[in-house]
C-alpha positions in Angstrom: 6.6 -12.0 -20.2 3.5 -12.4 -22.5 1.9 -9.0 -23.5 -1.6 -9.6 -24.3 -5.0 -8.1 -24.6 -8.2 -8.3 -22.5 -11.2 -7.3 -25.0 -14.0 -5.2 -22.7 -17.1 -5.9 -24.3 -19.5 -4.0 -21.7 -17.6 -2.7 -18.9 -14.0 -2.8 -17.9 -15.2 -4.1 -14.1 -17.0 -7.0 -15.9 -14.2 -7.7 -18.4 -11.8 -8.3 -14.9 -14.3 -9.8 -13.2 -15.2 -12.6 -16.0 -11.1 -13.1 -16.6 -10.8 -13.8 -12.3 -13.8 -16.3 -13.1 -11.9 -18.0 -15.8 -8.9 -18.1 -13.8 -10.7 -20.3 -10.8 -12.9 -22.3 -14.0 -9.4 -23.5 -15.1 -8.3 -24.7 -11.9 -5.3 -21.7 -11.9 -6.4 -21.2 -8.3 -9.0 -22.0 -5.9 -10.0 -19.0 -4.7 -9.5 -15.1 -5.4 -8.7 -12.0 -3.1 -10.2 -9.3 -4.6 -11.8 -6.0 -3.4 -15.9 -5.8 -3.4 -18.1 -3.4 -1.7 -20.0 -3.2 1.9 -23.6 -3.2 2.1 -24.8 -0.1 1.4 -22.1 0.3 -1.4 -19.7 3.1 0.6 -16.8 1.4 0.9 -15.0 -1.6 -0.5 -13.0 -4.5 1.9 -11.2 -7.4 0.9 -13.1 -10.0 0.0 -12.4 -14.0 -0.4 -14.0 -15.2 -2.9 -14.5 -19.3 -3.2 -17.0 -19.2 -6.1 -16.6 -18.6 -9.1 -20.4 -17.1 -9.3 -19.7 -14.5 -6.9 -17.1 -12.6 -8.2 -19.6 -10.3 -9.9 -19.7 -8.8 -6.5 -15.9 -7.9 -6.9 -14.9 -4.6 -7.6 -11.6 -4.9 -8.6 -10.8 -1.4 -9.7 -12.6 0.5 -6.8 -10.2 3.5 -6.5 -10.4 2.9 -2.2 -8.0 1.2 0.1 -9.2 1.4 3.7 -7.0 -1.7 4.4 -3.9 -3.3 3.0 -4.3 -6.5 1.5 -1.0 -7.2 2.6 -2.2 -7.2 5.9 -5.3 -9.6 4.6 -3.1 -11.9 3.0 -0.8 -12.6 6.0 -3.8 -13.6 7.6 -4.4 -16.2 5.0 -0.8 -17.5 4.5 1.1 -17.1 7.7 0.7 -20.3 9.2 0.1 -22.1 5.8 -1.2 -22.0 3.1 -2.8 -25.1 1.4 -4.6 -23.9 -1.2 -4.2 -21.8 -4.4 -5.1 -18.6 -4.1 -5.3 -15.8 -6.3 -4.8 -11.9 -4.7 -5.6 -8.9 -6.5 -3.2 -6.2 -5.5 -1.8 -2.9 -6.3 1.5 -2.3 -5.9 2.1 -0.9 -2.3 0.7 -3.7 -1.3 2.3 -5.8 -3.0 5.5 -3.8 -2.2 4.1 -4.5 1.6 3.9 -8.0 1.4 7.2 -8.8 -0.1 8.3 -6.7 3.6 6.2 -9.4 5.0 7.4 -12.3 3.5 11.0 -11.2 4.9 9.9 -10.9 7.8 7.9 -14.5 7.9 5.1 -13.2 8.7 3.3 -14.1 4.8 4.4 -17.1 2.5 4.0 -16.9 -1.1 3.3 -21.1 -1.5 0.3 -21.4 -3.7 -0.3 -17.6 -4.3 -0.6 -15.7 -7.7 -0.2 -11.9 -7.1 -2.5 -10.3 -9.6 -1.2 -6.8 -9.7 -3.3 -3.7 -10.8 -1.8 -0.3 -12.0 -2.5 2.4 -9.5 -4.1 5.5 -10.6 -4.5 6.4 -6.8 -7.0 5.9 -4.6 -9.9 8.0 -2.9 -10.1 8.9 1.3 -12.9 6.1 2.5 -15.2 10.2 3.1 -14.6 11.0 -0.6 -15.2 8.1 -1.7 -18.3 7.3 0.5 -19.8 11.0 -0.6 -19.3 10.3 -4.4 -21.4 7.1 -4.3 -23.9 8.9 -2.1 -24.1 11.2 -5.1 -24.9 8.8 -7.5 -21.3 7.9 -8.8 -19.7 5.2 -9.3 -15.9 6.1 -8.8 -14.2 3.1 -10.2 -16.6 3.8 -13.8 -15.7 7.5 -13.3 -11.6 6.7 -13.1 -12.1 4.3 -15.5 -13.6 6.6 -18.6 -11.2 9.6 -17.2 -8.3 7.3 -18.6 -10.0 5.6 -21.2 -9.9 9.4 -22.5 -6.1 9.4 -21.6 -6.5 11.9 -18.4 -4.9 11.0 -15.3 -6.9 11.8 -12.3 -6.5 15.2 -10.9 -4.2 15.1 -8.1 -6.2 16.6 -5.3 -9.3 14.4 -5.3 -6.6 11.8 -4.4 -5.1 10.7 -1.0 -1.7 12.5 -0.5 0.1 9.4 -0.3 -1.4 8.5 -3.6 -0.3 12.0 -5.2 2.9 11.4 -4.1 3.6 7.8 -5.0 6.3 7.0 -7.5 5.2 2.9 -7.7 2.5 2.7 -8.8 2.9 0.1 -11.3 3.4 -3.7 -10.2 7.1 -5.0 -10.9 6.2 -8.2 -13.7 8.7 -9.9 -11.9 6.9 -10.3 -8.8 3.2 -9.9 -10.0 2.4 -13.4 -12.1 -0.2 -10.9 -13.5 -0.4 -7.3 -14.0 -3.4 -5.6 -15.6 -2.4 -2.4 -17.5 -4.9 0.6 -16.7 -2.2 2.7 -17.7 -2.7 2.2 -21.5 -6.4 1.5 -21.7 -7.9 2.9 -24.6 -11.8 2.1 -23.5 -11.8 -1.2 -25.8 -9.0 -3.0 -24.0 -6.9 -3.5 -21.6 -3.5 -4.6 -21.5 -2.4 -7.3 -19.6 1.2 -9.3 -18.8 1.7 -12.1 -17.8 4.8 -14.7 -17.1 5.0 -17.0 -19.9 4.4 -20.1 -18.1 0.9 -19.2 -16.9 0.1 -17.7 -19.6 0.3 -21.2 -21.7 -1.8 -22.5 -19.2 -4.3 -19.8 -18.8 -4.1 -19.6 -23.0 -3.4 -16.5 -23.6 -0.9 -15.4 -26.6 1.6 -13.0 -27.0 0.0 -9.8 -29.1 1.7 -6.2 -29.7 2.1 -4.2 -26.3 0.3 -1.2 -25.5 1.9 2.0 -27.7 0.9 4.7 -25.4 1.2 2.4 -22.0 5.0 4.0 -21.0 4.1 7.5 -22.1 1.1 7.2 -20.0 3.4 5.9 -16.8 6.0 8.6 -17.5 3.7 11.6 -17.3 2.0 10.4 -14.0 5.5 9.3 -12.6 6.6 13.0 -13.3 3.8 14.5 -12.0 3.9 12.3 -8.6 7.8 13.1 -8.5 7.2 16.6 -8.2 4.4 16.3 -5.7 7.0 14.0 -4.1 9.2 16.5 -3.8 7.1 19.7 -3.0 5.5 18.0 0.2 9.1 16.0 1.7 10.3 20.1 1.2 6.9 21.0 3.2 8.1 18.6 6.1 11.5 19.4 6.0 10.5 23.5 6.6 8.2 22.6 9.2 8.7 18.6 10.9 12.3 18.5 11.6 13.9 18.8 14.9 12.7 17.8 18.3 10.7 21.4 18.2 9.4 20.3 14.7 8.5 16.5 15.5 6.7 18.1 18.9 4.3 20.3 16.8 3.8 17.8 14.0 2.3 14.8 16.6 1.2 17.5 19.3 -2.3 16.5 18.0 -1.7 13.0 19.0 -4.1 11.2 21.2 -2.3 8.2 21.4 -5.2 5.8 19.6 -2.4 3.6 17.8 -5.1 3.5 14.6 -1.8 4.7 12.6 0.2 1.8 14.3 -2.8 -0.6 14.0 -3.9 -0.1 10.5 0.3 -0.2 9.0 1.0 -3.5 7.2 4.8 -3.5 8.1 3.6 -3.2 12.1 3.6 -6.7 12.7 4.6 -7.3 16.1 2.2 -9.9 18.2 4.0 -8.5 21.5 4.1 -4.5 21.1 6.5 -2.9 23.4 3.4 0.1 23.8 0.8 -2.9 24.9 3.4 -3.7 27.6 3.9 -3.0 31.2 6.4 -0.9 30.2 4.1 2.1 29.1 1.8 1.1 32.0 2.9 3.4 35.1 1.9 3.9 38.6 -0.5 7.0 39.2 2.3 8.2 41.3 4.5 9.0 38.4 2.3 11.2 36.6 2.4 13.5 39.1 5.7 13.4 39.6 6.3 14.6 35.9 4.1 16.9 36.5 5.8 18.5 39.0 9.1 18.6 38.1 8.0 20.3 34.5 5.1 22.4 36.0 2.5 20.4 33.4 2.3 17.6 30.9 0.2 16.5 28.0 -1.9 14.0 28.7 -1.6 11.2 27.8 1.9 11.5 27.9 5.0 10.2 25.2 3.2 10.5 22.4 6.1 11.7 20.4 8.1 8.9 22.0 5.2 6.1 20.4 5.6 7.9 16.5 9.8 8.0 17.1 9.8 4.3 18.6 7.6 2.8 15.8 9.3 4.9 13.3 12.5 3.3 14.5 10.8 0.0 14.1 9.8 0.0 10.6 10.7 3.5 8.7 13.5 1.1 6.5 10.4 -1.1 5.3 7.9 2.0 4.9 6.1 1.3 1.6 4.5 4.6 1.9 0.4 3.9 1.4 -0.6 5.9 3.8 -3.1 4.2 5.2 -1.4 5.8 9.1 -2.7 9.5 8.2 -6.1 8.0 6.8 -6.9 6.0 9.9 -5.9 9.0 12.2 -8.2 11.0 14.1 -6.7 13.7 14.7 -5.4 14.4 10.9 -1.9 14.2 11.5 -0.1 13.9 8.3 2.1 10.7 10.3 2.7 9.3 6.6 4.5 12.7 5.3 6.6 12.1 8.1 7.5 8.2 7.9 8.0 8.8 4.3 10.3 12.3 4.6 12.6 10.0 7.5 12.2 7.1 5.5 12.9 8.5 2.2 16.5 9.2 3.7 16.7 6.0 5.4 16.1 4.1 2.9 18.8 5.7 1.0 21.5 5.2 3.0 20.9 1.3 2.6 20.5 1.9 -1.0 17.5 -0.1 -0.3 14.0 0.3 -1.6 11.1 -1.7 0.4 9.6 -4.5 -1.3 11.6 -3.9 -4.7 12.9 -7.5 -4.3 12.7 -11.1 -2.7 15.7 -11.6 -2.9 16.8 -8.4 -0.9 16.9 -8.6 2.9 15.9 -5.5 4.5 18.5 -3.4 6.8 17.4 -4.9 10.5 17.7 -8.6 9.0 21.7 -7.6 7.9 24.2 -6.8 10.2 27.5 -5.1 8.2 30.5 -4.0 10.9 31.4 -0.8 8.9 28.1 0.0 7.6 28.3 3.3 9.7 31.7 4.1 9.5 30.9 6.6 6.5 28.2 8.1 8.6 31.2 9.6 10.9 31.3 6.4 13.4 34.7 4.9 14.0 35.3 1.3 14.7 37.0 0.3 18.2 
């Protein structure tokens, strides 16, 4: 892994932006995934970028996710991909398309992952108001750590405050930019040694303050971590608990639409199976006194939660696209958290790792208090 240097001459957003250029001038690839902003400037999307001329339109560091590029780049790789293309990423997406790639449903033929340390990132309302305001968030994040301050935790997303990856794993990103060791002048960048011969960039002494930076946010995200899983625990847990939590629930399936790990082209809640005759309604109904319509809501969160809680990356994007504000992440993460852990498996931490409903182990419950017949 080559540690080198990327010298910001007027802006960071320029200096990334001019360094994605060179990338498609020397032929690394042939087109770039990279966030850039709507009209009007209030949010950011993924954007494909085939010129090399428009990627001053990109806004690489915009501190907003209103979709996972995971999700974006199954789109373009599914079903093949025959060009090169370069994806800017930070790591829960990343961390989602590895899930994806196990799952077939994303190939990583002719891609370079271009990961991004994660700060956090900003609710699509926040965000929206602060440029309405006159600020330019990504500039504002950018001069907070230039200054060595990490962002305060509760202008963030809660998924965000509580992540504990935020930095891409070298090993899977073929290029990781370092905001977490920018000192306003440069920023650090790594990259695998064969492309970085061909890009022509040279090994140079690594950041000095980059791992102190990553171990004070990691410590303050643990904690945060920790402080809301104890919040779910006190008040999510048990049928009673899991009622209350989704009893605001209107059955949209935004949370189920906007995950990157739902994939599913045939979803069993698209099916005739949740489409019933009038008839039983009312018979519900009547043998309970009332019902909340529409009804097995808290059968959709436990069914999709079933589904995917092992390959939960945790980015939140469920409790941002809810309308309701149901904290549906907290809980995926608090169930998946524990999951997770009994697999010793951590979504998206390796390739090479198939997740839990790919491996089938005849004991694997035994020490869970199953007994084998």
């Amino acid at each position: 892994m080559v540690h080198a240097w990327l010298n910001v001459e007027k802006n960071p957003t320029q200096t990334l932006q001019d360094f994605l250029r060179s990338l498609m001038e020397k032929g690394v690839v042939e087109a770039i995934l990279a966030p850039a902003p709507t009209a009007g400037g209030e949010s950011i999307t993924p954007t494909l970028f085939t010129s090399p001329d428009r990627l001053s339109q990109a806004e690489p560091f915009a501190p907003l996710m209103p979709v996972s590029e995971a999700t974006v780049v199954s789109m373009l790789t599914r079903t093949g991909n025959r060009i090169k293309l370069g994806a800017v990423m930070r790591n829960c997406q990343i961390r989602a398309l590895v899930e994806l790639v196990k799952f077939k449903q994303a190939q990583l033929d002719n891609l370079i992952i271009i990961g991004i340390d994660c700060p956090g990132t900003y609710e699509l309302k926040d965000y929206s108001e602060l440029v309405r305001k006159g600020v330019e968030p990504a500039t504002q994040m950018l001069e907070s750590l230039a200054r060595g301050e990490l962002p305060l935790n509760q202008t963030l997303r809660e998924a965000c405050r509580m992540c504990i990856y935020p930095i891409p794993d070298p090993s899977i990103a073929a290029i990781t930019i370092g905001l977490m060791g920018f000192d306003g002048n440069r920023l650090p960048i790594l990259v695998q040694d064969e492309l970085a011969e061909k890009i022509g960039l040279t090994s140079d002494s690594p950041s000095t303050h980059r791992e102190e930076t990553i171990r004070s946010l990691l410590e303050n995200r643990k904690a945060e971590r920790k402080r809301q899983i104890d919040r779910f625990a006190k008040e999510g847990t048990g049928v009673e608990g899991l009622l209350r939590w989704f009893s605001r629930c209107i059955r949209c399936h935004n949370c189920m639409g906007i995950c990157p790990i739902c994939y599913c082209r045939e979803c069993v809640f698209r099916t005739p199976v949740f489409e019933h005759e009038s008839d039983r309604f009312f018979d519900w109904a009547q043998k309970k006194g009332a019902i909340q319509m529409p009804p097995e809501y808290l059968l959709f969160h436990l069914t999709r939660m079933n589904h995917m809680v092992t390959s939960c990356v945790g980015c939140g994007l469920c409790s941002s696209a809810c309308p309701a504000d149901i904290d549906v992440a907290l809980a995926f993460q608090s169930v998946g958290e524990e999951v997770q852990a009994l697999f010793n498996y951590v979504p998206g931490r390796s390739l090479e790792e198939p997740a839990p409903v790919q491996t089938f182990q005849e004991r694997e419950f035994v020490e869970l208090g199953e007994t084998l017949k």
